[in-house]
C-alpha positions as CSV (number, residue, x, y, z in Angstrom):
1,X,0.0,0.0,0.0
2,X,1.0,3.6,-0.4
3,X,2.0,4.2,3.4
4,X,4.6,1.4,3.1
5,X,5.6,2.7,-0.6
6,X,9.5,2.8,-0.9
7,X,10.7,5.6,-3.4
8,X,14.3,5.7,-2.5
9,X,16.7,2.6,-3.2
10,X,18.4,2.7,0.3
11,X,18.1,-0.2,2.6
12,X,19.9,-1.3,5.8
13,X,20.6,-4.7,7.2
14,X,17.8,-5.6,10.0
15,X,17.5,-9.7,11.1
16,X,14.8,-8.9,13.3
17,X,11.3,-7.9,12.2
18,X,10.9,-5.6,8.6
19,X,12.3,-1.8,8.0
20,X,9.8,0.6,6.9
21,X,11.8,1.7,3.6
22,X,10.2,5.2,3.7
23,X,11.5,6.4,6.3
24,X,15.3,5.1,5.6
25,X,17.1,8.6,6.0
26,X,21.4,9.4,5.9
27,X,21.9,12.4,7.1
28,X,25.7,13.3,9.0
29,X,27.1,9.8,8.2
30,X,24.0,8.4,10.3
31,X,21.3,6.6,8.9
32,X,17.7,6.7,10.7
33,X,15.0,4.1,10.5
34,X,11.6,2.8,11.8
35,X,11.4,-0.9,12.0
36,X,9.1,-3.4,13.5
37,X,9.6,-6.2,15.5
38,X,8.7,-9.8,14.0
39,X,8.4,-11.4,17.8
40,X,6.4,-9.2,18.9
41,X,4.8,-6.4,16.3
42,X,6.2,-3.2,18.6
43,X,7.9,-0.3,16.7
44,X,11.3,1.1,17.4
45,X,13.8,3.6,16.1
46,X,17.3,2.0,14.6
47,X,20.0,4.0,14.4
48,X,23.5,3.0,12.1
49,X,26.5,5.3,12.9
50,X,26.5,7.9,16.2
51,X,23.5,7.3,18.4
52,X,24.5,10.2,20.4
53,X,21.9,11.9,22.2
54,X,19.5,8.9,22.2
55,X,18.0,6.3,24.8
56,X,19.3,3.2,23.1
57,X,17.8,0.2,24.2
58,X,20.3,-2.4,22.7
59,X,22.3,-3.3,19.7
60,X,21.1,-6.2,16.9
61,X,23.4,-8.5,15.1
62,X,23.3,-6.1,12.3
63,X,25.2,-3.1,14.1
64,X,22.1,-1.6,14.6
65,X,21.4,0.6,17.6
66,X,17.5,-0.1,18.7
67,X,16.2,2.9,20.6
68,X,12.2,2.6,21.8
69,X,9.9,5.4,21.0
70,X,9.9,7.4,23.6
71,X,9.8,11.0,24.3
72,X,13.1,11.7,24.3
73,X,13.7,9.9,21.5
74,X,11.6,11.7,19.5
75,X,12.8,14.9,20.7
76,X,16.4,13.8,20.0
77,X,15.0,12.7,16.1
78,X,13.3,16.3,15.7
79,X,16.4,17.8,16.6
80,X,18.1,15.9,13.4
81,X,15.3,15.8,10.7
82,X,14.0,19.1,10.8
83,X,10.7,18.6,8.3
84,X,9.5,16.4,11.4
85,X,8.6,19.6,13.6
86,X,5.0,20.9,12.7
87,X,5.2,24.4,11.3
88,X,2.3,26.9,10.4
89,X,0.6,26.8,7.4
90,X,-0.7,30.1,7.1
91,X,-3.5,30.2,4.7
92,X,-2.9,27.5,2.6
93,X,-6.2,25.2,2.0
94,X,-5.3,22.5,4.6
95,X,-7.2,19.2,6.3
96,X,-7.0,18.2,10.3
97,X,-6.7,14.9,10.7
98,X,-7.1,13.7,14.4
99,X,-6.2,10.6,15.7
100,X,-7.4,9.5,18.9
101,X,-5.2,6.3,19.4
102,X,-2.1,7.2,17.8
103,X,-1.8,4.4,14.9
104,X,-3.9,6.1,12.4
105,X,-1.3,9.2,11.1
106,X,0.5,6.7,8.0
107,X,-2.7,5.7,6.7
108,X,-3.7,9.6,6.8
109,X,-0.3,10.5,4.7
110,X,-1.3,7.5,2.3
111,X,-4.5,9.4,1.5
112,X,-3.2,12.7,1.0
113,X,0.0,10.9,-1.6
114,X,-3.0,9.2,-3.6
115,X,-5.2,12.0,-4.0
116,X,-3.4,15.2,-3.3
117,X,0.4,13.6,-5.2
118,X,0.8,17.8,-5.9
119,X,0.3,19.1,-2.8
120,X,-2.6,21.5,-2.8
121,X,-3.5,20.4,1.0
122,X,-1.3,20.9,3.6
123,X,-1.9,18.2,6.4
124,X,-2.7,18.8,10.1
125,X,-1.0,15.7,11.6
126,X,-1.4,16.3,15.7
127,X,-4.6,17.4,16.5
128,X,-6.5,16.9,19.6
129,X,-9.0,18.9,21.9
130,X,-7.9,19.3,25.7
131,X,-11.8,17.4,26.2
132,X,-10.2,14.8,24.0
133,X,-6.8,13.9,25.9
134,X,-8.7,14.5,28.9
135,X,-11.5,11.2,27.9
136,X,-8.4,9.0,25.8
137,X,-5.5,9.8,29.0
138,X,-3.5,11.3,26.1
139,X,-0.9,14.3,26.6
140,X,-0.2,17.1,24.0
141,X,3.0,15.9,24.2
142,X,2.3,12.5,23.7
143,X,0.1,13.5,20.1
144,X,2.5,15.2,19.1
145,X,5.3,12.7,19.3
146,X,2.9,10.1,17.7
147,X,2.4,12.4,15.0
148,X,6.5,12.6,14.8
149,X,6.8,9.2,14.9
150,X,4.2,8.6,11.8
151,X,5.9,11.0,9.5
152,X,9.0,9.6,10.2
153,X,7.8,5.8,9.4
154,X,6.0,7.8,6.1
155,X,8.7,9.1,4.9
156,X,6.5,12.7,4.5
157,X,8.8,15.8,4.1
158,X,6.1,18.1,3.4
159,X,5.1,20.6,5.8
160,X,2.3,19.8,8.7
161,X,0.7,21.3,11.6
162,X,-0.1,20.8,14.8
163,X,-3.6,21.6,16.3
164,X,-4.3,22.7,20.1
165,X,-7.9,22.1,19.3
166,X,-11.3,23.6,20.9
167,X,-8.8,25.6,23.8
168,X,-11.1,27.2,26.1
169,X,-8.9,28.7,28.6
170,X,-5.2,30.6,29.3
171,X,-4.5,27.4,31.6
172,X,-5.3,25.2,29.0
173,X,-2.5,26.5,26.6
174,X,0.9,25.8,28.6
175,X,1.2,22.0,27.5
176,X,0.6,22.8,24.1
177,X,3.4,25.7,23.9
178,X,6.0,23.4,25.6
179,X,5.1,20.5,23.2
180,X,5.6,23.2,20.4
181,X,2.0,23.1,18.3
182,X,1.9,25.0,15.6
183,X,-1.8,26.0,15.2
184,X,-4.0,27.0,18.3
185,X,-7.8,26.9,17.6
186,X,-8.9,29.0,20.2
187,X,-13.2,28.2,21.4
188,X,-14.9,31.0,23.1
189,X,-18.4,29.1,22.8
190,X,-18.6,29.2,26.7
191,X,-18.8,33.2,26.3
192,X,-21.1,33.3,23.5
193,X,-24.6,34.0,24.7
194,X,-27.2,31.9,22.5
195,X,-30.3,34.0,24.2
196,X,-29.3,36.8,21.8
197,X,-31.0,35.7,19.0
198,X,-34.9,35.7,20.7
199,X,-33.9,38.3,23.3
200,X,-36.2,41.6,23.2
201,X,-34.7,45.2,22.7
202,X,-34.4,45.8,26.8
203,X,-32.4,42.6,27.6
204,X,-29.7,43.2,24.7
205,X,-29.5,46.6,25.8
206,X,-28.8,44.7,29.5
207,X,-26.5,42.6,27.8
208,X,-24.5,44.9,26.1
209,X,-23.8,47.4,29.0
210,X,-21.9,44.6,30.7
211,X,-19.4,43.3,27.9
212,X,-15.7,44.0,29.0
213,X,-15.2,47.2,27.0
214,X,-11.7,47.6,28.3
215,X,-11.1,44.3,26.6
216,X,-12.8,45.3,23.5
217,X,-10.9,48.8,23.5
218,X,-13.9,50.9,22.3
219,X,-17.3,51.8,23.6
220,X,-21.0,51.0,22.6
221,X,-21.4,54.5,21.4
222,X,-18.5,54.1,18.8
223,X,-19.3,51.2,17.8
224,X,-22.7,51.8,16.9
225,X,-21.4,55.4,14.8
226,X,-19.5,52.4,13.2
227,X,-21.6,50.1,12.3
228,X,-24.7,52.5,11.5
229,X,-23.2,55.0,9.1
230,X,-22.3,52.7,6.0
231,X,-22.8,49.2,4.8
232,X,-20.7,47.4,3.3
233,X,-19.8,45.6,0.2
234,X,-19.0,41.8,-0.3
235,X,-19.0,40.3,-3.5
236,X,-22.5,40.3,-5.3
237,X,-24.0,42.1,-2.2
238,X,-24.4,44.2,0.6
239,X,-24.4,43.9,4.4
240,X,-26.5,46.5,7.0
241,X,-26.4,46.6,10.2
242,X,-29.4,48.6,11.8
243,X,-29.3,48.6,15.8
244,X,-31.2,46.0,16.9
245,X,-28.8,43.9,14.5
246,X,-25.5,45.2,16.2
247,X,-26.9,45.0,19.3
248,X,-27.8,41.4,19.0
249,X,-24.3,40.3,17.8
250,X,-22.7,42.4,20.3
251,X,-24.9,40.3,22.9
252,X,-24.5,37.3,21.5
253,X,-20.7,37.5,20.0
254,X,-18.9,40.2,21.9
255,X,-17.7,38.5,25.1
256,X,-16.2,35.7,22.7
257,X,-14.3,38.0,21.1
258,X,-12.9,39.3,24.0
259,X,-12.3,36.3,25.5
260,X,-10.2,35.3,21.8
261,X,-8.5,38.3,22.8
262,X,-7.7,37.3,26.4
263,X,-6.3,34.2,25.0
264,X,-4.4,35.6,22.0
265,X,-2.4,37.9,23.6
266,X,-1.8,34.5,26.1
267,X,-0.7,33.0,23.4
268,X,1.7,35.2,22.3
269,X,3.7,36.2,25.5
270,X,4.1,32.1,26.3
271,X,5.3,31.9,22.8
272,X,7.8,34.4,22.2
273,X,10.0,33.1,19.3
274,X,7.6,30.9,18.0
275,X,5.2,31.4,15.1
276,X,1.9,30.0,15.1
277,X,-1.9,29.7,13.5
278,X,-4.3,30.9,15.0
279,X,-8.3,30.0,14.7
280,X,-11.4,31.3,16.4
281,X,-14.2,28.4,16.9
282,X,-17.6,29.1,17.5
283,X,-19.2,26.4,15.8
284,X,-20.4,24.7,19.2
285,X,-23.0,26.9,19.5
286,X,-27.3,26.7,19.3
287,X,-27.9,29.0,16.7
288,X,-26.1,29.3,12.6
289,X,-24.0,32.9,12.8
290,X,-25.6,34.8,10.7
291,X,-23.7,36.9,7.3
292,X,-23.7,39.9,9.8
293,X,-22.7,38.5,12.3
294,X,-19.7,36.6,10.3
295,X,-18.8,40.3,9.4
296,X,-19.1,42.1,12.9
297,X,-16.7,38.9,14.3
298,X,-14.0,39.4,11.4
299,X,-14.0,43.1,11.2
300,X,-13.6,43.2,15.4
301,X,-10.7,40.9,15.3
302,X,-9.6,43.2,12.9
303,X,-9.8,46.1,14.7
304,X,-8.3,44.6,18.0
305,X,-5.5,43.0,15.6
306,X,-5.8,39.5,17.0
307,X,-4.3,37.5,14.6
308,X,-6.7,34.9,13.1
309,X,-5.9,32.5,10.3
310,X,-9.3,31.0,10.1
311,X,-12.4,31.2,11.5
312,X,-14.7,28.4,12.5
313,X,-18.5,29.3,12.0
314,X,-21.9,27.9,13.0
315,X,-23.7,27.3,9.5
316,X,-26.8,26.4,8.8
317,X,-28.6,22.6,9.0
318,X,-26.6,20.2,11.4
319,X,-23.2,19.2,11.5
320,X,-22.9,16.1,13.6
321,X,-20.4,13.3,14.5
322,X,-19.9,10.9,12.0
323,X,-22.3,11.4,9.4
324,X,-23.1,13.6,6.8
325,X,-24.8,16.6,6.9
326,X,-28.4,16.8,7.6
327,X,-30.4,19.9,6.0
328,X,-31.4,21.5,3.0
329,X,-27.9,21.9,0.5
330,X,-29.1,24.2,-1.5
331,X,-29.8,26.4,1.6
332,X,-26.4,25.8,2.8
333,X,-25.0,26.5,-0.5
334,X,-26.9,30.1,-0.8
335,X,-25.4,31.1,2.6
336,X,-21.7,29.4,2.2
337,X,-21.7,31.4,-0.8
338,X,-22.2,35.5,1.5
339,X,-20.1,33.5,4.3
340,X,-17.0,33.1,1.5
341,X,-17.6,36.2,0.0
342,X,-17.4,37.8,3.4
343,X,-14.4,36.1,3.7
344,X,-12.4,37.7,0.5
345,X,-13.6,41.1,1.5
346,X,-11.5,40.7,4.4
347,X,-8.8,38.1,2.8
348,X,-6.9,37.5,6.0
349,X,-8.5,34.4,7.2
350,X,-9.9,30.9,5.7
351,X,-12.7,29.1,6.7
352,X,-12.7,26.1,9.0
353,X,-15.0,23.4,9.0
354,X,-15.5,21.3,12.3
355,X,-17.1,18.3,12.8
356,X,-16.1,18.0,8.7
357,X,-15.7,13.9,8.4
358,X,-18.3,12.4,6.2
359,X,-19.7,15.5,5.4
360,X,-19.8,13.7,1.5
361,X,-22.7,16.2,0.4
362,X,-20.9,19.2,0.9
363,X,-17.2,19.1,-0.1
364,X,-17.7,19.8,-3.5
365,X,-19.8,22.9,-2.8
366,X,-17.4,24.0,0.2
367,X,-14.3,23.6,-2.1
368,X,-15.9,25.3,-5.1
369,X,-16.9,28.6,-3.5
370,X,-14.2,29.0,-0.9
371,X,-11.3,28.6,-3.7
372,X,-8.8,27.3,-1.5
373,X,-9.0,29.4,1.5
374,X,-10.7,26.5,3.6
375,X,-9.5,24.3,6.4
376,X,-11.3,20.9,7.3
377,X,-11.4,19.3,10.8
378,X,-12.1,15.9,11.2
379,X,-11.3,13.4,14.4
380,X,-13.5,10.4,15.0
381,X,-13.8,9.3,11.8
382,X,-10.3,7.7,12.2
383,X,-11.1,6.1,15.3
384,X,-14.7,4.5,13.7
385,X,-12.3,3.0,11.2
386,X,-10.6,1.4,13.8
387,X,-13.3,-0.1,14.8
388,X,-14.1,-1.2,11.5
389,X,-11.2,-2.9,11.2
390,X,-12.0,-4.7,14.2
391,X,-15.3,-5.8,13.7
392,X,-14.4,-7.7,10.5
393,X,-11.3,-9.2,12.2
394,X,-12.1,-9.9,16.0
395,X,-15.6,-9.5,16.2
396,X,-15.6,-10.6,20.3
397,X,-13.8,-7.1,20.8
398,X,-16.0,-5.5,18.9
399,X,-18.9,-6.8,20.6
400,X,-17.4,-6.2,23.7
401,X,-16.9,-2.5,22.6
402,X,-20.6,-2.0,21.2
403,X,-22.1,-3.0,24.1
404,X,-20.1,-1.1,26.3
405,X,-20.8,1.7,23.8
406,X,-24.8,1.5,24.1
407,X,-24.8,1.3,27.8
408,X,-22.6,4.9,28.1
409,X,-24.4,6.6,25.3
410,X,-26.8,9.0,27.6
411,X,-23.5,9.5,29.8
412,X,-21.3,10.1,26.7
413,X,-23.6,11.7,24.6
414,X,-24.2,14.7,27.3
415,X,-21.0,17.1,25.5
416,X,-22.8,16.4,21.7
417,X,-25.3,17.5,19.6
418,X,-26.9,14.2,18.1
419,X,-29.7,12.6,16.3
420,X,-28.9,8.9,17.5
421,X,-31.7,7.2,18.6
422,X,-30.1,4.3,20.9
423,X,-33.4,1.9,20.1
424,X,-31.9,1.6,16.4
425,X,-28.7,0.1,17.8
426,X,-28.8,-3.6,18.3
427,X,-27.1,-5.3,21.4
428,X,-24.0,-7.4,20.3
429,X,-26.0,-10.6,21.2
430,X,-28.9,-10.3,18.4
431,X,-26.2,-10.1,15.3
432,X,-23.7,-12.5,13.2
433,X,-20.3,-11.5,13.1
434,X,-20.9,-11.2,9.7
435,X,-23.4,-8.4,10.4
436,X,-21.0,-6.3,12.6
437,X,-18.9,-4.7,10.2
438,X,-22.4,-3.0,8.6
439,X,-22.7,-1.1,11.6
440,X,-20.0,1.4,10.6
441,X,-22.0,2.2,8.2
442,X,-25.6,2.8,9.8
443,X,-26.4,6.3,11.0
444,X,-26.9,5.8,14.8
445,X,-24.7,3.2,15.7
446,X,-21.8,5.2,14.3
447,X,-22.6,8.1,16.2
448,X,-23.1,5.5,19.6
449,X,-19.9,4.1,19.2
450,X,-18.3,7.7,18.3
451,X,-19.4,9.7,21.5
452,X,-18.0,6.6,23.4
453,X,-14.7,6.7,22.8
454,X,-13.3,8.0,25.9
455,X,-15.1,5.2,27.8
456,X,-13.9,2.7,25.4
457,X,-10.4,3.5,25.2
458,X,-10.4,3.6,29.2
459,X,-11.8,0.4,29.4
460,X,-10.3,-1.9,26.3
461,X,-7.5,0.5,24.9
462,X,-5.2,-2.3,26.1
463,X,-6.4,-4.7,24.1
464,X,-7.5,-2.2,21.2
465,X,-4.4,-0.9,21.0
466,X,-1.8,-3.7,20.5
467,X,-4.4,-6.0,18.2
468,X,-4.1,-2.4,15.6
469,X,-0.4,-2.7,16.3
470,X,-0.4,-6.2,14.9
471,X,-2.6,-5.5,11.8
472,X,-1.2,-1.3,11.3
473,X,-1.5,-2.2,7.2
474,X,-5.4,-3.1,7.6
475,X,-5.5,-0.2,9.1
476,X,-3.9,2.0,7.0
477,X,-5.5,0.6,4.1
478,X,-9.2,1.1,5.9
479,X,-8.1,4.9,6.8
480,X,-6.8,5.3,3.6
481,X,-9.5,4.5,1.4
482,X,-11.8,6.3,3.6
483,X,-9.7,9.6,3.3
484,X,-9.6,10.0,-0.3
485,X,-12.9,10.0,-0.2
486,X,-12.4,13.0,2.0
487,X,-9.7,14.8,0.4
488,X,-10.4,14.5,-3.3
489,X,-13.3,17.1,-3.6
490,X,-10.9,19.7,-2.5
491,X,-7.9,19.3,-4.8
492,X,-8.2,21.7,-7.3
C-alpha cells in the first residue's frame, strides 16, 4: 500500500522484524529508521552510525542501535530531521486529521500521496482537543510525538501542523506551547450567549452594558457610529447593520471576542520566538452565525489586531459526529456562498469546518466557493475505522466494545449534539459477526460508538491498542481508502 511505498533505493541490514523503507534517512554519516519487531509487532527507532543523544535500548546482530519510542527519543529525532517539527501553514487550503489512538497518522499521509500527489492540501497531523486527551489519557506531548513518529515511518517531508484544538482557557494553553504546536484553535463558545437571537430590545441593551469594554478597547457608542453610518460591500452584495442587528451580535458574540482576545495575547507572551496559526471556533454553539454576524466577528478581530488565520462558523442545517450533513444543500450553499464572499472582503483568514468527516454532500460545494481558503477538521472518523477494522477481524472485541458503547451513550452523549436514537442500535448478542462490520455504516450506531470513545479507550485500549499494532496495514489501508474519499473534492 501507499503508506509502506519505498521511493528511495536505500536499505539497511535488519534480522529482526521488517524496516519501513520510507523512512530510511542518511543524514551526517547516520542513517535513521523505523522498523518493527517480528516477535512481537512493537515499533522502534534503529539508528546505524552515532546514536549520540538517544536512549538506546540495545544493539542487533546487524550493528544496529535499537532505541524505543519514547519521548526523548523523539525529541532527540526532531532535533536531526527538521521537516518532522510541525510548522504553520498560514493560509494555505489545509485538512485536520485527528487521531485518537495514535496508529492512524500513516494511513492519513497515504490518502493525501493518492489523491493530493501535488500538494494542494497541507496536512494537520497532531490534533487533539484538551476534552479529547482528557477522555483517551492522552498528553499534548504525547500527540505530538505520535504524530513525529508517523511522518518519520511515512517518509513525509512536506510541511504539517499541529492543532491545540477547541482551547477554552489561558490554563489550557501551557502543555501545548511546551510541546511546540503549531496551530491553536482558540473556542470562546462558553462566552457566546445563544439567548441573543430571541432576546427583546431591553435585555440586549442589558446585555451589552456589561461586555468587558476595556477588553474590546472601544465603547457601545463608537461602535454603533461604526456600524450605522455605511454598509458594506461583499461580492454580489451588501451587508446592514441597523441597531437591533448590532446590538444582538454584540450580545450574542462580543464577550467571545474578548475572550479570543484574552487568550491571543496569552498565546503570544508564552510563545515568544515561535510562530503560530491561530483560529477562532464558534461552531459549538445553538444558533447558525448569521452573514452579519460573520462580518461584525472578522472586522472586530480586525480592529483589535488578533491574529486569526481561520475562522470556524456555526452554518446552517446540522453538523454532527460521524455522518453527513443533515439539511437542505441548497440552503447551505446560498449562505456558504455571502459566508465566502465575506471572507475575501476581508482576505486575512480561511474558513474552518468542524465536525467535517463524512460530510460527502458538501465538499464539493465548500471547495468550489471557498477557492482554496478552507481548512477541514475531522477526528472520530479515524477512530470509527478502527473499529471497522475490528469488527471484520475480532468480532468478540468489537462486541465487547458495542455494548459497552450503548450502555454509556446518555453519559457520553451529554457534550454532543446528536440525532442517534439508541433503540436503532442492536445489542452485540442479536447479530452474526458477519453483520457487525455494517454497523460502521448505519447512522446511529456510528454516532453510539463515536461519542464513546473516551469510555472505550479507558476500558479496552489495552487490548485495542496492540491488536491495531499487529494489523497497522489493515489499518492503513481502511483509513486510507476512507480519506480519499475526504480529500479529493478539495484538490483543485
Amino acid at each position: 500500500m501507499s503508506a509502506l511505498s519505498n521511493s528511495a533505493d536505500a536499505s539497511v541490514p535488519f534480522s529482526e522484524g521488517e524496516v519501513f523503507p520510507p523512512s530510511i534517512v542518511q543524514k551526517d554519516s547516520a542513517t535513521y529508521f523505523m522498523a518493527r519487531l517480528a516477535s512481537n509487532g512493537n515499533l522502534l527507532l534503529g539508528l546505524r552510525g552515532s546514536a549520540e543523544g538517544f536512549n538506546v535500548a540495545n544493539r542487533d546482530s546487524n550493528g544496529n542501535f535499537l532505541s524505543p519510542l519514547t519521548p526523548a527519543n523523539a525529541a532527540a529525532l526532531r532535533k536531526r530531521l527538521p521537516w518532522l517539527n510541525p510548522v504553520p501553514l498560514g493560509l494555505k487550503a489545509s485538512f485536520g486529521f485527528g487521531d485518537r489512538i495514535g496508529l492512524a497518522t500513516p494511513g492519513h499521509i497515504a490518502a493525501l500521496r493518492s489523491a493530493d500527489p501535488q500538494g494542494q492540501l497541507a496536512p494537520i497531523l497532531a490534533q487533539q482537543s484538551v476534552r479529547e486527551n482528557t477522555r483517551t489519557g492522552r498528553t499534548p506531548q504525547q500527540v505530538l510525538d505520535d504524530a513525529t513518529w508517523a511522518v518519520f515511518l511515512s517518509g513525509w517531508r512536506k510541511p504539517w501542523g499541529a492543532d491545540a484544538d477547541h482551547v477554552k482557557e489561558v490554563s489550557d494553553l501551557g502543555d501545548f506551547v511546551q510541546a511546540g504546536y503549531t496551530f491553536y484553535t482558540i473556542d470562546p463558545s462558553d462566552h457566546v450567549d445563544n439567548r441573543a437571537d430571541a432576546a427583546t430590545i431591553p435585555e440586549l441593551q442589558a446585555a451589552v452594558a456589561n461586555l468587558p469594554w476595556a477588553l474590546l478597547e472601544t465603547k457601545l457608542s463608537d461602535t454603533q457610529a461604526f456600524y450605522s453610518r455605511q454598509s458594506f460591500r461583499a461580492d454580489g452584495f451588501t451587508l446592514a447593520f441597523n441597531n437591533e442587528i448590532l446590538l444582538r451580535a454584540l450580545a450574542k458574540y462580543g464577550a467571545a471576542i474578548a475572550h479570543t482576545r484574552t487568550l491571543a495575547l496569552a498565546l503570544g507572551a508564552a510563545s515568544v520566538g515561535q510562530s503560530f496559526d491561530l483560529e477562532m471556533s464558534v461552531d459549538e454553539t445553538d444558533t447558525p452565525t448569521s452573514l452579519q454576524e460573520h462580518f461584525f466577528i472578522a472586522n472586530e478581530l480586525t480592529r483589535l489586531s488578533v491574529p486569526v488565520n481561520s475562522l470556524a462558523l456555526r452554518f446552517v442545517g446540522k453538523f454532527q459526529k460521524g455522518v453527513d450533513y443533515i439539511g437542505n444543500l441548497a440552503a447551505f450553499e446560498k449562505e456558504f456562498v455571502r459566508h465566502a464572499a465575506i471572507m475575501s472582503h476581508f482576505g486575512s483568514y480561511k474558513l474552518s469546518i468542524h465536525t467535517g468527516s463524512d460530510k460527502f454532500s458538501l465538499y464539493q460545494i465548500i471547495a468550489r466557493h471557498a477557492a482554496g481558503r478552507v481548512h477541514v477538521k475531522t477526528a472520530g472518523t479515524s477512530y470509527l475505522e478502527a473499529l471497522r477494522v475490528l469488527a471484520r477481524h475480532e468480532p468478540a472485541l468489537f462486541r465487547e466494545i458495542l455494548d459497552l458503547a450503548r450502555g454509556r451513550f446518555e453519559v457520553d452523549r451529554k457534550t454532543y449534539f446528536l440525532d442517534a436514537n439508541l433503540a436503532r442500535v442492536p445489542a452485540a448478542s442479536t447479530l452474526a459477526d458477519a453483520d457487525l462490520p455494517s454497523l460502521l455504516d448505519q447512522f446511529d450506531a456510528r454516532q453510539v460508538l463515536h461519542v464513546a470513545f473516551g469510555s472505550v479507550l479507558s476500558s479496552f485500549g489495552d487490548r485495542l491498542h496492540p491488536w491495531l499494532e499487529q494489523h497497522l496495514e489493515q489499518y492503513w489501508a481502511a483509513l486510507e481508502s476512507h480519506f480519499i474519499r475526504h480529500v479529493s473534492p478539495f484538490v483543485r
